[in-house]
C-alpha positions in Angstrom: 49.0 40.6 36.0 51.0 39.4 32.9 50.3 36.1 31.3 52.2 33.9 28.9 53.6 35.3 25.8 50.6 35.0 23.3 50.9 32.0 21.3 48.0 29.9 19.8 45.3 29.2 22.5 47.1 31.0 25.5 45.9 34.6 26.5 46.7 36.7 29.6 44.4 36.5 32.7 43.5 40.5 32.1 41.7 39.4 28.7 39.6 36.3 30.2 37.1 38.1 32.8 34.6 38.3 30.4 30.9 38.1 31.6 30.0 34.6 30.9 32.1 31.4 30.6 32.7 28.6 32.4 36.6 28.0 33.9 37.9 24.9 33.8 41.2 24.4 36.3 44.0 22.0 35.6 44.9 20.9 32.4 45.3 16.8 32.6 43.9 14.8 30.8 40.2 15.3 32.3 40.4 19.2 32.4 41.3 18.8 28.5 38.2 16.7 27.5 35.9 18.8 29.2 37.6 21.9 28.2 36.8 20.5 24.5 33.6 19.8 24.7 32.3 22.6 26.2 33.8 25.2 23.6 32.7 22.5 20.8 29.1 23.3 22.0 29.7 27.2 21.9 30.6 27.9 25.6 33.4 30.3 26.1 35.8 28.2 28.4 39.1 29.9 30.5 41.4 26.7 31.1 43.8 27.5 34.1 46.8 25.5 35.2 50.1 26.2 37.3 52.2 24.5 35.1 54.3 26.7 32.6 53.2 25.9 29.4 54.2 22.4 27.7 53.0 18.8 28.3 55.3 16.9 31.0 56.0 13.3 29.6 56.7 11.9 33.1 53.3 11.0 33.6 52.3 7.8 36.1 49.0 6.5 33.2 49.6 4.1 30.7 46.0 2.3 29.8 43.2 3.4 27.9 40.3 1.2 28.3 37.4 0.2 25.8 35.2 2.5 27.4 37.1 5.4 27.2 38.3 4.7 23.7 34.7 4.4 22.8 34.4 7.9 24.6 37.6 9.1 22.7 36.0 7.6 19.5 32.8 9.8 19.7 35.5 12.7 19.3 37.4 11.6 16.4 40.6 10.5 18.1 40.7 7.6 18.9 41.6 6.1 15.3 44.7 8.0 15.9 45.4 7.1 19.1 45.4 3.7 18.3 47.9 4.5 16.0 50.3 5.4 18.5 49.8 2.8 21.2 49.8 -1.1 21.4 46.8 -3.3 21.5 46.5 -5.9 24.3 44.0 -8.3 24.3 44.5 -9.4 27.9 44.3 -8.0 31.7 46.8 -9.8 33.6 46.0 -9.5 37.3 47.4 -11.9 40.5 48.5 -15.6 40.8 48.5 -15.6 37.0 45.0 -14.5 36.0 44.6 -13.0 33.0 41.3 -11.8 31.3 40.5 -12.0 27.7 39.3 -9.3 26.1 39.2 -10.0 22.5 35.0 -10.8 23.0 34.2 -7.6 24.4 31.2 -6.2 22.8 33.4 -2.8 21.5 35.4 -1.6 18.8 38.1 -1.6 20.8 38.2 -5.1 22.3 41.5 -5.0 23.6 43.4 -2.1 26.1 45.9 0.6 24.6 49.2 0.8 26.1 50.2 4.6 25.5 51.8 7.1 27.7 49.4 9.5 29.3 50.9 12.4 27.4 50.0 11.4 23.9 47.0 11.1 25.4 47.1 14.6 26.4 48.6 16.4 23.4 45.8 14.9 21.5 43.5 16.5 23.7 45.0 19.9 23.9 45.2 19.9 20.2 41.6 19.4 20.4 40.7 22.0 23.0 43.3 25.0 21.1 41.0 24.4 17.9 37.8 24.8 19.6 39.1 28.4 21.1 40.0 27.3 24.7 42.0 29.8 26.5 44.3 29.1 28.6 46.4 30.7 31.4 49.5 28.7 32.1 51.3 29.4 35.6 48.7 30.4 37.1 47.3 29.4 40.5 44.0 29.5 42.3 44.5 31.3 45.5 40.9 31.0 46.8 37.6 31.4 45.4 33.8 32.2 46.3 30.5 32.4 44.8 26.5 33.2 44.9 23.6 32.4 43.2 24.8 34.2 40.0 28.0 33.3 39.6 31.6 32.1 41.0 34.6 34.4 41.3 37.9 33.2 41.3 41.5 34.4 42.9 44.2 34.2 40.9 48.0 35.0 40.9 50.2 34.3 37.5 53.8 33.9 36.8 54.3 37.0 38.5 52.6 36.4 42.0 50.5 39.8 41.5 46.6 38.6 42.1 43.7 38.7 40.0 40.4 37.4 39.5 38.4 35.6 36.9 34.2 35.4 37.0 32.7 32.5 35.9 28.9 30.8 35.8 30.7 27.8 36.3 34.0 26.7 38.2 35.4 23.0 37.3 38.1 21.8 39.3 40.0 18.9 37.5 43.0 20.2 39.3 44.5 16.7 40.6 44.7 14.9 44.6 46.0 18.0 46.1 43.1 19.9 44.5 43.0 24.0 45.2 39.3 24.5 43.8 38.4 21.3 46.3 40.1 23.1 49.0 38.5 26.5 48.4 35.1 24.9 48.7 35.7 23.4 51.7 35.4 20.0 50.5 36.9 17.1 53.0 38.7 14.4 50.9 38.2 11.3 53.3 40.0 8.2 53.0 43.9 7.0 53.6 47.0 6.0 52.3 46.8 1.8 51.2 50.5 1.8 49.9 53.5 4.0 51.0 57.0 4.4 48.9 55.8 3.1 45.9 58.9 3.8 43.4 58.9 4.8 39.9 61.5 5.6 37.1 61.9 6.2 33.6 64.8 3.7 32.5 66.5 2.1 29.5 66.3 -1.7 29.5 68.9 -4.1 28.2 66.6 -7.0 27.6 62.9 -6.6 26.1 60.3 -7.6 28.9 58.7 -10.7 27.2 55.1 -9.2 27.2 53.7 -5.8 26.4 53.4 -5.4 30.6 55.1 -6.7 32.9 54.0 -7.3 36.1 54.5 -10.1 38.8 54.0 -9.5 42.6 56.2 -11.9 44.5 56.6 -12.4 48.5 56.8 -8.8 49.6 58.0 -7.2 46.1 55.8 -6.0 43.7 57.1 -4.7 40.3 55.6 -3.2 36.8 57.2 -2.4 33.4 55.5 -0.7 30.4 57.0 1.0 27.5 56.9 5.1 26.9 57.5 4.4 23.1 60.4 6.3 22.8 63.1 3.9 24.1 62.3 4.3 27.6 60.1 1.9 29.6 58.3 3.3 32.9 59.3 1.0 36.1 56.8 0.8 39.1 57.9 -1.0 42.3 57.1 -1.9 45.9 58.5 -3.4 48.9 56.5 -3.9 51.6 59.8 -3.2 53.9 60.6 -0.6 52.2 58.0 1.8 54.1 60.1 5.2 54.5 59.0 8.8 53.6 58.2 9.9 49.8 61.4 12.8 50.3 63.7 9.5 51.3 66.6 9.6 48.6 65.8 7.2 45.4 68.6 5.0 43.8 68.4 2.8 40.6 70.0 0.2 42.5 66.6 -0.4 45.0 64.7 -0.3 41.8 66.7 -3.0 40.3 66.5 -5.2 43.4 62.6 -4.7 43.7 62.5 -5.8 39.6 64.6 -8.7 41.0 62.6 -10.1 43.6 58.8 -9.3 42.3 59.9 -10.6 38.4 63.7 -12.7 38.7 65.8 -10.2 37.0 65.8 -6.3 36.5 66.3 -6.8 32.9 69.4 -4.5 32.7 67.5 -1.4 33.3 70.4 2.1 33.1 70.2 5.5 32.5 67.2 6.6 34.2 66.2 10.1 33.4 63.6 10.4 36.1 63.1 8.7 39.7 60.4 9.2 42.1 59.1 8.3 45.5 55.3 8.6 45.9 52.6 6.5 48.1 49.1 5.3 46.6 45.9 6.7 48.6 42.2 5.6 48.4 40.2 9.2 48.9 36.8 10.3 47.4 35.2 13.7 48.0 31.5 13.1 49.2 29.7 15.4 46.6 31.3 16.4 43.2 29.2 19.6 43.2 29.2 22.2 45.4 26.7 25.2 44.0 28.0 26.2 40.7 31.7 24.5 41.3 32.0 20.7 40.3 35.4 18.6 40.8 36.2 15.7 38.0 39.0 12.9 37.9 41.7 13.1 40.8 40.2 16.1 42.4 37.2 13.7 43.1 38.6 10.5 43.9 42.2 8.9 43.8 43.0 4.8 44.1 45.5 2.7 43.7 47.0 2.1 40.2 45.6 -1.6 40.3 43.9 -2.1 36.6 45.0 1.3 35.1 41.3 3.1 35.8 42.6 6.2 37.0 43.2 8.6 33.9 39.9 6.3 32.5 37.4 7.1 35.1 38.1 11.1 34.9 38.2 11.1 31.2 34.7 9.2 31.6 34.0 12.2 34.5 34.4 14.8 31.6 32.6 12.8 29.3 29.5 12.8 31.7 29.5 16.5 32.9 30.5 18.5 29.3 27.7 18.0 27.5 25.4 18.9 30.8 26.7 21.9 31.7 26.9 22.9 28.0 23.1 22.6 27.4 22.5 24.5 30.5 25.0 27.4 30.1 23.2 28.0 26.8 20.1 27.6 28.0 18.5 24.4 26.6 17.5 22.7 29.5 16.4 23.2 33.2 19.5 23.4 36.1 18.0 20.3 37.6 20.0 18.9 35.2 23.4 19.1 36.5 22.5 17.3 39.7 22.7 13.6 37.8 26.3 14.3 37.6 26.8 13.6 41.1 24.2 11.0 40.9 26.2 9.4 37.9 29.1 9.7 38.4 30.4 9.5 42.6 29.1 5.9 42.6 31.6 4.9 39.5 33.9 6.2 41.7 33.4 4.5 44.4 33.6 1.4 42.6 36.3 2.0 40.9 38.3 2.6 44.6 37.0 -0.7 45.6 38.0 -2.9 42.2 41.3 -1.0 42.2 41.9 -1.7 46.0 40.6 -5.2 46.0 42.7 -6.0 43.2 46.1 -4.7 44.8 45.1 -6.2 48.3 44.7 -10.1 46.5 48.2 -9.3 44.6 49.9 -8.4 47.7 48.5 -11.2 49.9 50.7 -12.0 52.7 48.3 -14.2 55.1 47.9 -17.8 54.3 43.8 -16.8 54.5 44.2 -14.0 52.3 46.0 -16.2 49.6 43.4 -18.2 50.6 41.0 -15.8 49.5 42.9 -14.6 46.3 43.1 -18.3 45.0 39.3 -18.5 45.5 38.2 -15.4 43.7 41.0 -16.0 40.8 39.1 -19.4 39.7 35.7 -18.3 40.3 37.2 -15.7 37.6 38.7 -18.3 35.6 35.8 -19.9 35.6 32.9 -18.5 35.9 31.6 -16.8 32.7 29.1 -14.2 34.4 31.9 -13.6 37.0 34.4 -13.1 34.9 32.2 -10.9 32.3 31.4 -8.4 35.4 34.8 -8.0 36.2 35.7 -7.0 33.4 32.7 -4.6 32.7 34.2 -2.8 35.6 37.5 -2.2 34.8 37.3 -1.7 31.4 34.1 0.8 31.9 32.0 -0.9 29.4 30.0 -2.8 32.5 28.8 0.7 34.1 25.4 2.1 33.3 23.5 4.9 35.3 20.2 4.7 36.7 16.9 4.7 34.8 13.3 6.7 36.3 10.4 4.0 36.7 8.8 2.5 34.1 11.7 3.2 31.3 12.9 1.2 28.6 15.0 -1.2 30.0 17.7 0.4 27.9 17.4 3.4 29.2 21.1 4.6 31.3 22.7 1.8 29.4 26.0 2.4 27.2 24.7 2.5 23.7 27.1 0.1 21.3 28.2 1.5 18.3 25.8 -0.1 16.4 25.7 0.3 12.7 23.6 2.9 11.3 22.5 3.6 7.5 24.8 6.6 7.2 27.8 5.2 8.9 28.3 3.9 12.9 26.6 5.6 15.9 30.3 6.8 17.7 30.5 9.1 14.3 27.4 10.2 14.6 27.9 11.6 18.1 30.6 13.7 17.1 30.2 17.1 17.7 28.8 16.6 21.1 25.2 15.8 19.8 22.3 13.1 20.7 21.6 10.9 18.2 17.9 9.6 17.8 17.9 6.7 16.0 14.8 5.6 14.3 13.7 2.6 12.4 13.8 2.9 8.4 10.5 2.4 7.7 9.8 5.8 9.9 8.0 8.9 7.8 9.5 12.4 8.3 7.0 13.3 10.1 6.7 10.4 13.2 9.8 11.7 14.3 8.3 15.3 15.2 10.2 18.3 15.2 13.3 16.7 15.7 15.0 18.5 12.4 14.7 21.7 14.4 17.2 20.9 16.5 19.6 20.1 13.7 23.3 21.7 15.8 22.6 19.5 18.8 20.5 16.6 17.3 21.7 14.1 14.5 18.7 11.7 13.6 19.8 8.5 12.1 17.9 5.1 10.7 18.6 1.8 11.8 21.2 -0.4 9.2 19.0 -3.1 10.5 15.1 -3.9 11.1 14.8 -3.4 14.6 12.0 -1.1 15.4 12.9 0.5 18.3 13.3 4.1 18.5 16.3 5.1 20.8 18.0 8.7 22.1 21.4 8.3 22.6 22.7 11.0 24.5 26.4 12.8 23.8 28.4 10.5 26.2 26.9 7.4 24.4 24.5 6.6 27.4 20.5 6.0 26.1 18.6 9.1 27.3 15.6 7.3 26.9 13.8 4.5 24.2 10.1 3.0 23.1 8.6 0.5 20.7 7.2 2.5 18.0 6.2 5.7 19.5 4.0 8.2 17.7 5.4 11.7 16.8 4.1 12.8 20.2 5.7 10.5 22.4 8.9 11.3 20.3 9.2 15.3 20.6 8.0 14.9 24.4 11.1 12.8 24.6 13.3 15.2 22.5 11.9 18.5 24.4 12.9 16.6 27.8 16.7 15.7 27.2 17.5 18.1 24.6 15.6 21.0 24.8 12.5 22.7 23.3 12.4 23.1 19.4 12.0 26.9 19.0 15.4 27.0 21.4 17.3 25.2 18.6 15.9 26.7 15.6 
């Protein structure tokens, strides 16, 4: 089979089948991160996707959230994405609620409007310099795999098949996911909205805010900017229920503008239309042997509070830095399992906050409206409330769960607290834990901990406090004590990040 013409990080699928690696398939957003971080640690990584080579801009995400930024942060580009995006300090959600976010205990207390392909040519930029390879036009015809390893089939641009070995198989390739499929993997769940309309337009009069969205009677309707001139228009009419192959005219997105906002703002020369519907689905296991799934090849929701392209990035975030340690040997299999346990009940949450939040805007029964006026002042109102709900769409709420008798910090998100050398979020970069010890500490309390100098940064507190924390890559607290002895500390150390002599 004949790949791509070589250019910089792209290689032919004849030259990847090398004895140990770990394939990574589709190359969104989530696919990218993970790609990243696993070659950052050392592993070689084969990145497959169907598209021809080149980032589409006609992409449906718009919002990156604190937690992610924080996530993005840890990898040195967020600073930069920031740059190219606009700040909004509010969530605007039904019947006119909006949710501050300018006291949110981050960096980034606000949300980043910024099309999902800046997003992505960051990423790729990332993943080429780290020595990703990547087969473009290329699709997974089927796959299998034993205790040693996964094979899978292949066919390129020029339909001939092949095959690639892996140790590990990632499938971040989207709702209609091939790897998913090959596994054997049901993907449960339905369609909540049908003909939901997008387009890529011009606009004759600036939308008064940032985003735009209002849901009115049966019309619902959404405007963002791409940056470039162009805004992104999302509509629905809850008459409007035909097929997504139903021809798409500028005109019914104009009149669904009209009735969810008052006016269409003079939207013209659209360079893209679409016709899709908006499911609710969730795989029930994210691991199957050595093959994993991560963003929309594990779960899909509705659009509602702009989690999607969030909650894989925070996927990839979660299962990189495992499946690097053990690829290269630094800690048990057993490992890989608390991906699963992590990360499918984020999911789930994130399909029922995305779901509820679409259901209240679209009310139509005098109970439901009911209902939605009820929960919108308990949020207006209600400090603990409203502090949750916005934990759980911005991410910075989640935390995963702690063994018995832990630190209470322990499976928390870890702020970026000051440190004497700098911030923790730089500190992580490079995919390492961080131990952070009190100043006061002698070289030798914390152990052997210098031995593992390529996978462990160990930092002082800017501060006083006294407790001695392990932050783990994906800025979650591995584990924490009140002055533990040098003991305590490499029992801790040899647990999440491996023995000494295996880093030396």
């Amino acid at each position: 089979m004949t790949g791509d013409t070589h250019t910089p990080g792209t290689t032919t699928a004849s030259s990847t089948s090398t004895p140990r690696q770990v394939v990574v398939v589709g190359s969104g957003p989530t696919g990218l991160l993970l790609a990243g971080d696993l070659a950052t640690a050392g592993v070689p990584v084969t990145l497959v996707e169907k598209r021809p080579r080149g980032i589409s801009n006609l992409s449906r995400a718009f919002v990156l959230h604190a937690r992610t930024l924080e996530q993005l942060d840890a990898r040195g580009l967020a600073d930069g994405l920031e740059h190219k995006g606009e700040a909004l300090d509010r969530i605007r959600l039904f019947g006119g609620l909006a949710l501050a976010l300018d006291t949110l205990p981050s960096r980034f207390n606000h949300l980043l409007v910024i099309p999902q392909y800046e997003v992505e040519e960051a990423l790729l930029r990332r993943a080429e310099d780290a020595g990703v390879r990547f087969l473009h036009g290329t699709e997974v015809a089927g796959l299998r795999q034993d205790a040693d390893g996964v094979t899978l089939e292949v066919r390129g641009p020029d339909g001939e098949p092949d095959e690639l070995t892996a140790d590990y198989v990632v499938g971040t390739d989207g709702m209609r996911s091939a790897v998913r499929t090959a596994i054997g993997l049901p993907f449960p769940g339905r369609s909540v909205i049908r003909s939901v309309v997008l387009a890529d337009v011009r606009l004759d009069e600036e939308p008064e805010s940032l985003l735009t969205a209002d849901a009115v009677g049966d019309a619902f309707a959404f405007i963002a900017p791409f940056g470039d001139g162009y805004h992104r228009v999302i509509g629905w009419h809850r008459g409007r229920d035909v097929p997504d192959g139903e021809p798409l005219e500028l005109d019914e997105i104009k009149e669904i503008a009209r009735l969810a906002l008052g006016r269409d703002y003079g939207m013209r020369d659209a360079r893209w239309m679409s016709r899709f519907h908006s499911d609710e689905r969730q795989a029930p296991a994210y691991r199957v042997g050595r093959v994993f799934l991560a963003g929309d090849a594990a779960h899909v929701h509705t659009p509602a509070g702009g989690q999607g392209m969030n909650t894989g990035l925070q996927d990839a975030a979660n299962l990189g830095w495992k499946l690097a340690a053990v690829f290269n040997g630094q800690v048990d299999a057993a490992l890989l399992d608390t991906y699963q346990a992590e990360r499918h009940p984020v999911g789930a949450s994130v399909l029922r906050s995305s779901g509820g939040i679409v259901r209240l805007a679209m009310a139509k029964h005098p109970w439901t409206r009911a209902l939605r006026g009820g929960i919108t002042a308990v949020l207006g109102h209600v400090g603990p409330a409203r502090r949750k709900a916005i934990g759980r769409i911005t991410g910075i709420g989640y935390a995963y769960g702690a063994p018995r008798g832990a630190h209470p910090s322990v499976g928390t998100r870890a702020a970026d607290v000051p440190l004497r050398s700098g911030r923790l979020y730089e500190a992580l970069r490079g995919g390492r834990f961080v131990l952070i010890v009190p100043q006061t500490y002698e070289t030798g309390e914390t152990g052997r901990a210098g031995e593992r100098a390529g996978r462990l940064a160990v930092e002082r507190w800017a501060s006083g406090r006294r407790t001695t924390v392990l932050v783990r890559p994906d800025g979650y607290v591995a584990w924490a004590a009140e002055s533990p002895d040098a003991a305590a500390v490499e029992a801790a150390l040899a647990a999440a990040v491996g023995a000494a002599e295996a880093m030396a």
